[in-house]
Phi, psi and omega in degrees: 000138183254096170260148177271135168266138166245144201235136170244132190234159179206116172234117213250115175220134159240139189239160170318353192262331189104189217263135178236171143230092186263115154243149170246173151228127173220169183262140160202223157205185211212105163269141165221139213235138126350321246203332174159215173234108186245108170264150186218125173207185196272148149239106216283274181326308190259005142071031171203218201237164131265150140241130173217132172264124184227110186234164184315312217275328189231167158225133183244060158341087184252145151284171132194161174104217182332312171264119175244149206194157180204098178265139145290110146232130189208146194273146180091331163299126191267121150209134179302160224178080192269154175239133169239144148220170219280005173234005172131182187263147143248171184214095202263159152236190175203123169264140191240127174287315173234102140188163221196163196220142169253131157261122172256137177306352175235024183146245228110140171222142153261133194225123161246160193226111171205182198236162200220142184225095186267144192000065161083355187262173167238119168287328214192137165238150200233134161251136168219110184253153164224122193265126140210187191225151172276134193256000000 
């Protein structure tokens, strides 16, 4: 079943530079599956679309538009993570400490804790929550 949503996203990420905080809001939907879940909403900022696939096992994260980009999250797990933009790939990893998601008759939220990795380096420790309500 396809319902619309309004979605809030929050991403806290710390670096040796100290603390950054990206929030969004977008309108979107939310198909719901036996099997999971899925939201799809606009980014603004990045001038494209999100998908986030949400199953018991995984979380799965796309991009597409200026930046396109596809995070994997599964706890306990190291996976690669590429970014393409408009000056070239970078090519990352995400180690995921955590993370898991609740569904409600009025919404949901998903939260992965996980570390951004660049060759083996540590870039980042990151909360990335995605928030919604059923319109």
């Amino acid at each position: 079943m396809l319902k619309k949503c309004a979605i809030q996203t929050l991403l806290v990420s710390n670096t040796e530079n100290g603390e950054d905080i990206i929030r969004t809001e977008a309108k979107g939907g939310c198909l719901i599956e036996e099997t999971g879940l899925m939201l799809r909403y606009a980014e603004a900022a990045n001038q494209g679309t999100a998908s986030l696939l949400l199953t018991d096992g995984l979380a799965d994260l796309k991009r597409n538009g200026d930046t396109r980009s596809r995070m994997t999250f599964v706890n306990g797990k190291l996976l690669p993570c590429t970014y393409v933009t408009l000056k070239g790939n970078l090519d990352f990893s995400i180690y995921t400490h955590e993370q898991s998601f609740e569904v409600s008759a009025e919404g949901g939220c998903f939260k992965a804790r996980y570390t951004l990795l660049a060759a083996g380096k540590h870039v980042a420790d990151n909360v990335l929550t995605v928030e919604w309500v059923f319109e």
